[in-house]
N, C-alpha and C positions, 0 to 999 in steps of 0.2 A: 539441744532442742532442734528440731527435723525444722525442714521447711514448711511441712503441713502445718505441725502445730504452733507455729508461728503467724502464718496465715488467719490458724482459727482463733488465735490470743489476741491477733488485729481486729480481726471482724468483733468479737467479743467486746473490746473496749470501746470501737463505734457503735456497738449497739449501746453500750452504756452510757456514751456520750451523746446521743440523737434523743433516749428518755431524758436524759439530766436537763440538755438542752429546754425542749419540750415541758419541762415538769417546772421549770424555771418562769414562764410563761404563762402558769396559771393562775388565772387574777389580769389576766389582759384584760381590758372593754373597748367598745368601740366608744367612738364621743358621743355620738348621736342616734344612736340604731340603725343607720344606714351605710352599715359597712364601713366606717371610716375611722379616724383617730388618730395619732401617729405609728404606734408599732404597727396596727393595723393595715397601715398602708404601705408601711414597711416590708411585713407578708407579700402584698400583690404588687407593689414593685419588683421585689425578687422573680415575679415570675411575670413581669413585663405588665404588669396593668394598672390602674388609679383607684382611687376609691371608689367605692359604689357598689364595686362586684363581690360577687358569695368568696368569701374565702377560708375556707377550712383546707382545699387541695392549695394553697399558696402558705399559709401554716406551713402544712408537714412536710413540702417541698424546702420553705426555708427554713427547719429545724436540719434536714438532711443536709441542706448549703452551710448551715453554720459549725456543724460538724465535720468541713472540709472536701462535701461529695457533689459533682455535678450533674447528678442526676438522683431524684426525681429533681424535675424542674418544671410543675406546669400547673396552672391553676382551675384544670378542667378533671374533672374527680375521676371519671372514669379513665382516663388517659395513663389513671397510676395504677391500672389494674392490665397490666397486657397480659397474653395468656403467659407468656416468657417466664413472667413472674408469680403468676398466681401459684397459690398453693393448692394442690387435686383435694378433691373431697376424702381420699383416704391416707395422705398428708395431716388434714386437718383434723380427722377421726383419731389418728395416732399421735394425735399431742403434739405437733412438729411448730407451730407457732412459737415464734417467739420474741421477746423485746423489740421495740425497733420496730417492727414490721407494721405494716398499714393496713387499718380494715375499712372494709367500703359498705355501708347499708344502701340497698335498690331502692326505688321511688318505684311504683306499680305503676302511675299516674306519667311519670314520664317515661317509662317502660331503661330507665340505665342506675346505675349507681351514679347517688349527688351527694352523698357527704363521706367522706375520709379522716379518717383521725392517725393515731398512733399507739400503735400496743405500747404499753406499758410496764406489763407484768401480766403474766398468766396464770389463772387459780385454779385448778380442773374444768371446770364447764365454762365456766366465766373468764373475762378479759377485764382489765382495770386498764383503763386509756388515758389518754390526752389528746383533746380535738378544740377546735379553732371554731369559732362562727356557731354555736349553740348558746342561744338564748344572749346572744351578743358579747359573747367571749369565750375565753380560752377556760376551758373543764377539765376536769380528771370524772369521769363515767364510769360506773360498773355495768357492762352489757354481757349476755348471754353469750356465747359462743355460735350458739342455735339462732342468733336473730341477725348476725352476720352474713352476709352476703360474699362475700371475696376477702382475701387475705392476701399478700402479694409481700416481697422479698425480696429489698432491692441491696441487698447486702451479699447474698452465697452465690 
């Protein structure tokens, strides 16, 4: 086996370990509805902050830490979308999403992306996820492809 394809058997297996990670997690709650709890707060320490704050980008930062990788690391949601990493819109037309990877839904009202989750699995149109801080806990979602805003790749 080449050096390439050992490279992609690595990335492979962190992808599979960042969903496992992530999929292990559903069924988190906060204690109170205000962001807090203990794993909860465990998420936004990983990325330097206390309870209180949104943390869905502190999630899938520490799903990516606990998988061994230091970076993403931030619990500010658009921050995990740099253009470096996004996927082009004809990236994403051509099916290139994959495990692992983070999608960002935009907020009109605040004019940026505010919530981040983690691909899970990819079904043709559709993305099966796992995200942090919906409805006070950690979810598995079945979302559009089409209602996605950015997709980003902090793995290739």
């Amino acid at each position: 086996m080449g050096a390439k394809a050992r490279h992609q058997d690595r990335i492979e297996n962190l992808r599979e370990r960042i969903v496992a990670i992530a999929a292990q997690e559903i069924g988190v709650q906060e204690a109170t509805g205000h962001n807090d709890g203990v794993r909860v707060e465990e998420y936004l320490a990983y990325t330097g902050l206390a309870k209180g704050h949104p943390w869905c980008a502190a999630f899938a930062s520490w799903c990516y830490g606990q998988a061994g990788l230091s970076a993403p690391r931030n619990a500010w949601s658009p921050a995990l979308f740099p253009i470096a990493r996004r996927y082009t819109e004809q990236q994403i037309r051509e099916e290139t999403i994959q495990p692992a990877d983070l999608f960002g839904i935009y907020n009109r009202k605040l004019a940026r992306i505010d919530h981040v989750g983690i691909v899970q699995k990819v079904q043709g149109c559709w993305i099966r996820t796992v995200e942090g801080n919906v409805a006070d806990q950690v979810v598995s979602k079945r979302r559009p492809v089409l209602a996605i805003h950015a997709f980003s790749n902090w793995l290739d």
